[in-house]
The first five atom37 places (N, CA, C, CB, O) and aatype in JSON, in Angstrom:
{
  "aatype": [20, 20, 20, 20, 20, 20, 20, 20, 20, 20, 20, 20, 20, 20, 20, 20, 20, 20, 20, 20, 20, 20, 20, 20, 20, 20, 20, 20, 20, 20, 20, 20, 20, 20, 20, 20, 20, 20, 20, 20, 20, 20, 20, 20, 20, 20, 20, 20, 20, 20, 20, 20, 20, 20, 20, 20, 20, 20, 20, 20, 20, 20, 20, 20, 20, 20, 20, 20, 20, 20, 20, 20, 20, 20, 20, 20, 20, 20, 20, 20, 20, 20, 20, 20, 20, 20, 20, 20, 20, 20, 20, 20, 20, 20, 20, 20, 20, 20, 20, 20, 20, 20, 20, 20],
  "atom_mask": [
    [1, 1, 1, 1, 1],
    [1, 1, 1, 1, 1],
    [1, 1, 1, 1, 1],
    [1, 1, 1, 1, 1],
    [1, 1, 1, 1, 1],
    [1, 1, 1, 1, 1],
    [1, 1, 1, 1, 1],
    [1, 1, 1, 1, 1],
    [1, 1, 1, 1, 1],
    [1, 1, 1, 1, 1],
    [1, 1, 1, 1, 1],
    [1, 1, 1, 1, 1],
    [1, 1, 1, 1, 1],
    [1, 1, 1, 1, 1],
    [1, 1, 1, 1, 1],
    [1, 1, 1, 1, 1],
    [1, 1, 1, 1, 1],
    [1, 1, 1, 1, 1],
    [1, 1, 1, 1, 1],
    [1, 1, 1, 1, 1],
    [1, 1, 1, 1, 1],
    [1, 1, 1, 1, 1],
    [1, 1, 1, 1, 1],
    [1, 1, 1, 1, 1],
    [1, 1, 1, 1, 1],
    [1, 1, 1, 1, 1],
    [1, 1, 1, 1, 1],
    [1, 1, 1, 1, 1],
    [1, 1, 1, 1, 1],
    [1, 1, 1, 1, 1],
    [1, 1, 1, 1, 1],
    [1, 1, 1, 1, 1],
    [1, 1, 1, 1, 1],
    [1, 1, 1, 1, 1],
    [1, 1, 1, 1, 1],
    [1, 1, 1, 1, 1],
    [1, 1, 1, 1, 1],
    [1, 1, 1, 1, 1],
    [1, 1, 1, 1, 1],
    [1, 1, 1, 1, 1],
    [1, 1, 1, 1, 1],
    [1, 1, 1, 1, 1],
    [1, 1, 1, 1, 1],
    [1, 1, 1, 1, 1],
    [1, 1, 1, 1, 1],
    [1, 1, 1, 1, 1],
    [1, 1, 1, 1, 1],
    [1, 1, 1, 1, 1],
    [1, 1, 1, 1, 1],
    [1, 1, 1, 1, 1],
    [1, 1, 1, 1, 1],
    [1, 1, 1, 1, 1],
    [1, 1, 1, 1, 1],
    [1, 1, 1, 1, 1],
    [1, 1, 1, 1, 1],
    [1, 1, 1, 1, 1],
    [1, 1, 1, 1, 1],
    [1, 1, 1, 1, 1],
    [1, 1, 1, 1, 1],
    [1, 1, 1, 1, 1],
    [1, 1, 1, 1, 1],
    [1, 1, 1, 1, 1],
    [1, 1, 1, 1, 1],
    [1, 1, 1, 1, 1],
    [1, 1, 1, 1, 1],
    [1, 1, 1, 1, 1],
    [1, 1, 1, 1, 1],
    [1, 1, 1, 1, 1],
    [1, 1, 1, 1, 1],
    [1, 1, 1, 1, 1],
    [1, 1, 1, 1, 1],
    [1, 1, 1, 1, 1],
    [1, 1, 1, 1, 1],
    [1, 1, 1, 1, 1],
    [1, 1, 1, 1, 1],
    [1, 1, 1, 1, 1],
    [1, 1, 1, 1, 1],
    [1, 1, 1, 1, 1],
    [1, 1, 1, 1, 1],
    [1, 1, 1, 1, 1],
    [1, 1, 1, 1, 1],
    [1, 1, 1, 1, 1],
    [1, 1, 1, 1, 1],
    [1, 1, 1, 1, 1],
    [1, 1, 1, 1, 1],
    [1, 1, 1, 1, 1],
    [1, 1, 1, 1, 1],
    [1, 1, 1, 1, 1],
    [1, 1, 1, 1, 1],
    [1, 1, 1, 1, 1],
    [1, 1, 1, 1, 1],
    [1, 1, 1, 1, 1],
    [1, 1, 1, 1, 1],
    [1, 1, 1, 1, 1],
    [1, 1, 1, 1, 1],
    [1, 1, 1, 1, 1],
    [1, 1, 1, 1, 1],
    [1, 1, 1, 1, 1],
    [1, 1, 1, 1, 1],
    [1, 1, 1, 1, 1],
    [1, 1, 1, 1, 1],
    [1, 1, 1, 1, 1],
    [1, 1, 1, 1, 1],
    [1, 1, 1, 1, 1]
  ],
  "atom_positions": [
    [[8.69, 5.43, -17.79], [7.65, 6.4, -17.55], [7.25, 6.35, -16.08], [6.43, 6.13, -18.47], [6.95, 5.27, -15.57]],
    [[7.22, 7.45, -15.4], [6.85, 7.51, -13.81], [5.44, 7.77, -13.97], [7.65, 8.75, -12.81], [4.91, 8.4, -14.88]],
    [[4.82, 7.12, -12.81], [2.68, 7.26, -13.15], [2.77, 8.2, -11.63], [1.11, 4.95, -12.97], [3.59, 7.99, -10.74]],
    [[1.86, 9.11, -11.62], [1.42, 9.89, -11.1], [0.12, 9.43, -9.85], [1.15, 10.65, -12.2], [-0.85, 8.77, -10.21]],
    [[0.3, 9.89, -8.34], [-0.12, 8.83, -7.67], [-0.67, 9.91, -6.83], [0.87, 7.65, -7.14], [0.16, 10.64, -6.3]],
    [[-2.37, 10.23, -6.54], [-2.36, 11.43, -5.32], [-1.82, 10.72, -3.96], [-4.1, 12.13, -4.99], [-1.9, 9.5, -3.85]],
    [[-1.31, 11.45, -3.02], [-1.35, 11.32, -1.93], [-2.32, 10.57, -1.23], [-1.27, 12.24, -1.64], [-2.18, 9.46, -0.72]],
    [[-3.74, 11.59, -1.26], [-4.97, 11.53, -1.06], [-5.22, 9.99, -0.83], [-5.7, 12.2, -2.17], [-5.25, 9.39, 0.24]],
    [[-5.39, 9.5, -2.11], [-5.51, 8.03, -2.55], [-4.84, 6.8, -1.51], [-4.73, 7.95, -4.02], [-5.42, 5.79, -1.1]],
    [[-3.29, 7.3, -1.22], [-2.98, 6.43, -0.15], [-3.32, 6.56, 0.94], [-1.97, 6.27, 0.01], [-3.73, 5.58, 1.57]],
    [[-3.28, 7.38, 1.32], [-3.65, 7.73, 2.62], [-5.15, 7.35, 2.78], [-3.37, 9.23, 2.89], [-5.47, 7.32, 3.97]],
    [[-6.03, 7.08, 2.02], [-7.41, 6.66, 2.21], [-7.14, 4.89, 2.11], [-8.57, 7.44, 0.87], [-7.61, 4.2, 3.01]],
    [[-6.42, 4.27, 1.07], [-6.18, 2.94, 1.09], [-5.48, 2.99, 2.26], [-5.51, 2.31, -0.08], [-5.99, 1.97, 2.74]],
    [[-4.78, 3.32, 3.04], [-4.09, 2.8, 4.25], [-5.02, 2.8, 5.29], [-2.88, 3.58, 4.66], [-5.02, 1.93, 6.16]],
    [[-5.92, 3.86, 5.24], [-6.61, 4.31, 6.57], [-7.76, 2.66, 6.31], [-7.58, 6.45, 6.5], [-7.93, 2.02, 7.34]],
    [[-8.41, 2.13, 5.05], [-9.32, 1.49, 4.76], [-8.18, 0.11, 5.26], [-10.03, 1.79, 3.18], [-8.92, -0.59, 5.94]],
    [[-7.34, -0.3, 5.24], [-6.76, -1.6, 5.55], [-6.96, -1.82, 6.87], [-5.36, -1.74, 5.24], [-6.96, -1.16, 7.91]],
    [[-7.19, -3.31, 6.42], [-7.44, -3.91, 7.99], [-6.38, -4.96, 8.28], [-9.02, -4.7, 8.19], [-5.41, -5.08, 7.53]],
    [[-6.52, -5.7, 9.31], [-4.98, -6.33, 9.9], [-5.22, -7.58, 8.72], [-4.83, -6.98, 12.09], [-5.81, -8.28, 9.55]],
    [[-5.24, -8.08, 8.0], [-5.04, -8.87, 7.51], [-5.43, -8.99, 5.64], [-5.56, -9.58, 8.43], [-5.78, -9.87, 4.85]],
    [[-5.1, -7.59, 5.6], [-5.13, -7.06, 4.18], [-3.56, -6.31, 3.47], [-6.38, -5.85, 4.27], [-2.78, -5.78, 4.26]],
    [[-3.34, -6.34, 2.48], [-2.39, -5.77, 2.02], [-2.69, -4.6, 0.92], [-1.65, -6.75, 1.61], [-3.8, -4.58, 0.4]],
    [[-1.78, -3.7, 0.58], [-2.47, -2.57, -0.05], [-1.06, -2.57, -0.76], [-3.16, -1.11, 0.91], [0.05, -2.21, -0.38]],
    [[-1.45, -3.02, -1.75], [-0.3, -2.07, -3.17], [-0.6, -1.55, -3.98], [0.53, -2.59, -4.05], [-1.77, -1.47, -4.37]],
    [[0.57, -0.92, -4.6], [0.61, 0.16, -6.18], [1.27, -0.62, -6.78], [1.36, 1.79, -6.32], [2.27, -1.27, -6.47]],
    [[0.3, -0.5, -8.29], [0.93, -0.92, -9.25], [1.55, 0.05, -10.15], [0.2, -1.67, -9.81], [0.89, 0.72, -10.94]],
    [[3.16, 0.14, -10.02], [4.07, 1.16, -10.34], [3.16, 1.52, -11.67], [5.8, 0.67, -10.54], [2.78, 2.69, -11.78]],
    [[2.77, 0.49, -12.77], [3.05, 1.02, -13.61], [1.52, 1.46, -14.43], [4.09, 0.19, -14.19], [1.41, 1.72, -15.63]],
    [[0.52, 1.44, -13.5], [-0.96, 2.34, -13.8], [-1.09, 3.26, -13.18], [-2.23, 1.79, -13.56], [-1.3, 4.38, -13.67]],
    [[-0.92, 2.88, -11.26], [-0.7, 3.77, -10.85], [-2.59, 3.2, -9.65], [-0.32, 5.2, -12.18], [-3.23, 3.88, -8.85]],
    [[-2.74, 2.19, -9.99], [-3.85, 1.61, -9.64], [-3.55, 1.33, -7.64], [-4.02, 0.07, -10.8], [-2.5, 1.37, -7.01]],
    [[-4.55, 1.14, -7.3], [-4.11, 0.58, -5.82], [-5.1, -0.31, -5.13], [-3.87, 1.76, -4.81], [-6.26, 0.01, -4.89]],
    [[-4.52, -1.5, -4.81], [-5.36, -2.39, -5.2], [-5.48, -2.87, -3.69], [-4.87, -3.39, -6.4], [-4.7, -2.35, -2.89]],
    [[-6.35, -3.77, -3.24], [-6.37, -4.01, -1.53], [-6.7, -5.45, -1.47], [-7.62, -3.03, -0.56], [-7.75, -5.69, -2.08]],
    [[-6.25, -6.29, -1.02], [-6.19, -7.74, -0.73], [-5.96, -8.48, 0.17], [-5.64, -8.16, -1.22], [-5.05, -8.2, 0.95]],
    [[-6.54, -9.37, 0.3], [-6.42, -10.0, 1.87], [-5.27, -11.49, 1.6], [-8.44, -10.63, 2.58], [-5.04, -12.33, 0.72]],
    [[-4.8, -11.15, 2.92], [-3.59, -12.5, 2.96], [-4.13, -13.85, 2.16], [-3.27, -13.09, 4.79], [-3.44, -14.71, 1.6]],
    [[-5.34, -13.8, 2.25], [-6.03, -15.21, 1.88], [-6.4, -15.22, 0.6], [-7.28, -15.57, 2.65], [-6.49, -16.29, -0.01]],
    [[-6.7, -13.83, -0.07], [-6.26, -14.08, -1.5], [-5.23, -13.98, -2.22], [-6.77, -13.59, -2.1], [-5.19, -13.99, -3.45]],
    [[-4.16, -13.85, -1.34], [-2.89, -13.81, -2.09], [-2.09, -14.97, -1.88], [-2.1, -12.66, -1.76], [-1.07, -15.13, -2.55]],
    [[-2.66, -16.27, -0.53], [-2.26, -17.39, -0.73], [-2.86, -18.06, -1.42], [-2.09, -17.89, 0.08], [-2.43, -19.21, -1.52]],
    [[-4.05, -17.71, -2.18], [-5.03, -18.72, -2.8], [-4.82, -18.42, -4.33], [-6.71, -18.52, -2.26], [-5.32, -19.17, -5.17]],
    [[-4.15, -17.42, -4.66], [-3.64, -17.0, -6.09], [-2.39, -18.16, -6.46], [-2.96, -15.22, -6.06], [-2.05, -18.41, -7.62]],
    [[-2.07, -18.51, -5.79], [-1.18, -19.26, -5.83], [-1.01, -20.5, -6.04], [-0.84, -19.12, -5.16], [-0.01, -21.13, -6.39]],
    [[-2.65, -20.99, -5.68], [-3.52, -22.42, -5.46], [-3.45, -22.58, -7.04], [-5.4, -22.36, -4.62], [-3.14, -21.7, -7.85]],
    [[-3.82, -23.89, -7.31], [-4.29, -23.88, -8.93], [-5.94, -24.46, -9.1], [-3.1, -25.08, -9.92], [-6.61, -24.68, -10.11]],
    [[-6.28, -24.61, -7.53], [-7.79, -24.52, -7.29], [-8.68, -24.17, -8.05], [-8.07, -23.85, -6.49], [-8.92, -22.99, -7.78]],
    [[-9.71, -24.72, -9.33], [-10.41, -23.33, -9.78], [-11.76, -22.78, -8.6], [-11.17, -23.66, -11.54], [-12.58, -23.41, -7.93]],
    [[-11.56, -21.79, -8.72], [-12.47, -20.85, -8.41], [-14.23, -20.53, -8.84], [-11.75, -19.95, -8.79], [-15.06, -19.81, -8.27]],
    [[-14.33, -21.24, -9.84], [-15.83, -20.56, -10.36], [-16.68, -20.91, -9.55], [-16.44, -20.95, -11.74], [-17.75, -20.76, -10.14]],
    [[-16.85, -21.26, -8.66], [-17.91, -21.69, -7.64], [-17.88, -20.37, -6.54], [-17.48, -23.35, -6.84], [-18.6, -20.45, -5.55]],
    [[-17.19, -19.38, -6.7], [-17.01, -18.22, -5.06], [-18.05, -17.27, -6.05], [-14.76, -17.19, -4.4], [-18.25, -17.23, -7.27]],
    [[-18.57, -16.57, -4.96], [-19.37, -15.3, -6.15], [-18.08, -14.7, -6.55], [-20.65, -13.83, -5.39], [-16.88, -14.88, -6.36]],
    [[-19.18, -13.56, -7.43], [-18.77, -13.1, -8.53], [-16.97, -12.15, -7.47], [-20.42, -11.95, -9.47], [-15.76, -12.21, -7.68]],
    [[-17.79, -11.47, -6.47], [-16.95, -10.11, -5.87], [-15.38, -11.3, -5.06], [-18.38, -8.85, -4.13], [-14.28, -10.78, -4.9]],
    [[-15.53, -12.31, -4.81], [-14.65, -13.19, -4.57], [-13.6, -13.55, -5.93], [-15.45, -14.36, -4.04], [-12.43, -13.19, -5.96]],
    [[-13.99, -13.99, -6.55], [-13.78, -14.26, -8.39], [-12.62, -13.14, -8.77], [-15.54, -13.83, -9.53], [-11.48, -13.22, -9.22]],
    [[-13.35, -12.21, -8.44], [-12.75, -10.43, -9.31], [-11.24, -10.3, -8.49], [-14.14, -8.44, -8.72], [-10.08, -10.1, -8.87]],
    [[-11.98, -10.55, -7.01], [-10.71, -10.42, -5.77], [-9.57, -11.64, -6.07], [-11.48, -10.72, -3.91], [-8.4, -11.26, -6.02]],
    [[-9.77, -12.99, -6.36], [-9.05, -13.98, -6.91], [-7.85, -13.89, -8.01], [-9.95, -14.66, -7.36], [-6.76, -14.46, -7.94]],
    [[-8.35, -13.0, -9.07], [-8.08, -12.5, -10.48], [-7.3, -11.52, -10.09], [-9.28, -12.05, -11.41], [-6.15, -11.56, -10.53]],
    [[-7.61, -10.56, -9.35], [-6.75, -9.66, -9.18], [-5.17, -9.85, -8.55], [-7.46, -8.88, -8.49], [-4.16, -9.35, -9.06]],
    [[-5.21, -10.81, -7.18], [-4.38, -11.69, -6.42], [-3.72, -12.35, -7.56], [-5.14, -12.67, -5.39], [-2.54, -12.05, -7.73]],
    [[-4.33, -13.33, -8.5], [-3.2, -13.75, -8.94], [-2.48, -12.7, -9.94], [-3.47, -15.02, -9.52], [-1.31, -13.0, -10.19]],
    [[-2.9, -11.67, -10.49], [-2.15, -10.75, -11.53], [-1.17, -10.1, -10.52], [-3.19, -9.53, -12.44], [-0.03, -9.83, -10.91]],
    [[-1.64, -9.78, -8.88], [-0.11, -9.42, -8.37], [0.91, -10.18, -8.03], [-0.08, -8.81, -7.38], [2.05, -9.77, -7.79]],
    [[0.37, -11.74, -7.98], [1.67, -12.6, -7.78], [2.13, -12.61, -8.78], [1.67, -13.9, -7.34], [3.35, -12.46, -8.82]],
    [[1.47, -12.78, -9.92], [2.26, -12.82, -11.75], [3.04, -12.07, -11.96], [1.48, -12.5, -13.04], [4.09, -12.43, -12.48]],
    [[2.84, -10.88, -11.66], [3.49, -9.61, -11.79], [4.14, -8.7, -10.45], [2.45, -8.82, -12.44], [4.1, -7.48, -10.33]],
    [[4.62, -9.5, -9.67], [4.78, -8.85, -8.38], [5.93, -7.57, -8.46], [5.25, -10.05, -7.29], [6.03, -6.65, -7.64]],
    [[6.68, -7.77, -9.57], [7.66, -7.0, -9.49], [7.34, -5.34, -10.21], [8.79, -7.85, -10.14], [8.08, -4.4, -10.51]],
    [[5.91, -5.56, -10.28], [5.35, -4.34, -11.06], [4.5, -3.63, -9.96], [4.4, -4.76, -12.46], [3.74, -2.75, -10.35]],
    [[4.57, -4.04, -8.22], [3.51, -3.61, -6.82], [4.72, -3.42, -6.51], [2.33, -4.64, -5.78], [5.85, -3.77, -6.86]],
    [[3.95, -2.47, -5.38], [5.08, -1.99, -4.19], [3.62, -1.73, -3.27], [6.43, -0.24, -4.6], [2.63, -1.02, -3.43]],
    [[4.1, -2.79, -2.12], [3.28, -2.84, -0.64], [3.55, -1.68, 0.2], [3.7, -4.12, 0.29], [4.54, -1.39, 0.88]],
    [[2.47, -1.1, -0.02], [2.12, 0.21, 0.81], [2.32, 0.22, 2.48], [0.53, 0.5, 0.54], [1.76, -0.85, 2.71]],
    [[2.57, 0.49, 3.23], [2.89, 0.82, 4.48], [1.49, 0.86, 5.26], [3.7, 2.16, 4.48], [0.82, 1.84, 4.93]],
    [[1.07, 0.3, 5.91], [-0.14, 0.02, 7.12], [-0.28, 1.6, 7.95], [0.51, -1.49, 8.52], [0.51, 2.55, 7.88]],
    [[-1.08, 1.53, 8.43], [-1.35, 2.46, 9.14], [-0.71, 2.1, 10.62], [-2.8, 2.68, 9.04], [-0.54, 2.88, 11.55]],
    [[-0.41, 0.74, 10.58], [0.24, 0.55, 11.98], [1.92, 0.58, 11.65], [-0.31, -1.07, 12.76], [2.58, 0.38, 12.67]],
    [[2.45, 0.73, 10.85], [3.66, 0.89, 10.1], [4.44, 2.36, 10.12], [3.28, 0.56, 8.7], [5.64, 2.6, 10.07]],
    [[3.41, 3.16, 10.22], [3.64, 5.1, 10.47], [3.15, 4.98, 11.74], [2.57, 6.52, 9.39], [2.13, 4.49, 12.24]],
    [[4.81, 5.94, 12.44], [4.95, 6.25, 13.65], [4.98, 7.88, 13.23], [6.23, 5.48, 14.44], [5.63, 8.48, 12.36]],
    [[4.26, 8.22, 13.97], [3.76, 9.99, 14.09], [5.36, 10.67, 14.59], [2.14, 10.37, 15.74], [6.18, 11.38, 14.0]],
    [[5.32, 10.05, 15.95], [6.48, 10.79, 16.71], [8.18, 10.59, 15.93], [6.47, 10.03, 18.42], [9.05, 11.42, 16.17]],
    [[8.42, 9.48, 15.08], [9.74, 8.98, 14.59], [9.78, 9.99, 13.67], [9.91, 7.46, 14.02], [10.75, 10.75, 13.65]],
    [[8.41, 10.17, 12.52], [8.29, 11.01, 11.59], [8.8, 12.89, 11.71], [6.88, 10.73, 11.38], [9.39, 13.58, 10.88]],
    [[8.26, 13.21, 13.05], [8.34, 14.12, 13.48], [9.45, 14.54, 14.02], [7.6, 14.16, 14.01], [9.84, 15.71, 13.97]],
    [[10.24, 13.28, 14.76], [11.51, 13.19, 14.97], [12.44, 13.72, 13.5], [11.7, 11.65, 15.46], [12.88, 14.8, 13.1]],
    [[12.46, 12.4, 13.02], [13.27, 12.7, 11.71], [13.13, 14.72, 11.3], [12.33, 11.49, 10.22], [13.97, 15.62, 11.19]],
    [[11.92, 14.65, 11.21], [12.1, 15.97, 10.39], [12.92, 17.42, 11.11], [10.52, 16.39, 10.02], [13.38, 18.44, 10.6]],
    [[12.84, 16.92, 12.55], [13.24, 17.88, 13.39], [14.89, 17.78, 13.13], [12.67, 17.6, 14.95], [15.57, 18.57, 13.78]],
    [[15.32, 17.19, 12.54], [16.82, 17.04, 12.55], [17.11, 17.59, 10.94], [17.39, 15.25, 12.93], [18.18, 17.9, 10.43]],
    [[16.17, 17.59, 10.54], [16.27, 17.89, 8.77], [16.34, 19.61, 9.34], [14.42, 17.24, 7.36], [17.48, 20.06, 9.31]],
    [[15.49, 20.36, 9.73], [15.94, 21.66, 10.27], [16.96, 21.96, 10.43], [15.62, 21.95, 11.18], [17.66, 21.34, 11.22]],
    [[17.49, 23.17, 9.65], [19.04, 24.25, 10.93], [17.98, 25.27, 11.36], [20.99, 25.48, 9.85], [16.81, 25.5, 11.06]],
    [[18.6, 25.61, 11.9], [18.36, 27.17, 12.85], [19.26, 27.91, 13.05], [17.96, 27.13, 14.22], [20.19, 27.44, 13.71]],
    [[19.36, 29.3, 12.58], [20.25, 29.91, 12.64], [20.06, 31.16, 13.65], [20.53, 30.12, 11.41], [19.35, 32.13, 13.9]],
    [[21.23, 30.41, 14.08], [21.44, 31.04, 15.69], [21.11, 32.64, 16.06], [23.1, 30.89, 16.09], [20.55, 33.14, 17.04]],
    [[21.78, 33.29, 14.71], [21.52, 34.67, 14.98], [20.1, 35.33, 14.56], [22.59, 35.39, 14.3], [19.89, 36.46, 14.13]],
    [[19.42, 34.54, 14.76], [17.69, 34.76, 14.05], [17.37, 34.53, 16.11], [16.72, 32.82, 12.27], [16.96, 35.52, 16.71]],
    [[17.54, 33.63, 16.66], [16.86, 33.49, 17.56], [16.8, 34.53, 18.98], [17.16, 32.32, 17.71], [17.89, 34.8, 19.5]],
    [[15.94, 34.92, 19.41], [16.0, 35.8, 20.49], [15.86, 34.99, 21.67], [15.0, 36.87, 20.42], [15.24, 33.95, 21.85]],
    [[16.7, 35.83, 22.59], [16.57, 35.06, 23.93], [16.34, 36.09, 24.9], [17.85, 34.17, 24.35], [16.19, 35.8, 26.08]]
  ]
}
């Protein structure tokens, strides 16, 4: 089953990441979830946790369900990751032009 994902949505999680956060989809809700390097090395810890507040806790829980399940995320692309001009490049080559359309 393919999950249905707006645009919109990434493009707002990418624009919201900061340098030391990661942003994935989970192929198979369709959820997008945002995490920092430090909870995704600490998911890993067998540390317990009940001592961080609650919004630390939730962020913890979540980290470890994407290491559990990593093969069910796909790491979204940074905002420093999209190059405007390569993009623009590429597409300019995806174009023909047909010659006898153009006036000179």
């Amino acid at each position: 089953m393919k999950v249905k994902v707006k645009l919109e949505a990434i493009i707002e999680e990418m624009e919201l990441a900061f340098e030391e956060s990661r942003s994935l989809l989970n192929t198979k809700t369709g959820e997008i979830v945002l995490l920092t390097s430090d909870d995704l090395n600490a998911a890993e810890d067998v540390e317990p946790f009940e001592h961080l507040p609650e919004w630390q806790q939730e962020n913890r829980m979540m980290a470890m369900e994407v290491v559990e399940n990593y093969d069910d995320y796909l790491e979204l692309p940074t905002k420093y990751d999209v190059n405007e001009y390569d993009i623009m490049e590429n597409f300019c080559f995806t174009v023909r032009t047909n010659e006898s359309r153009i006036a000179y």
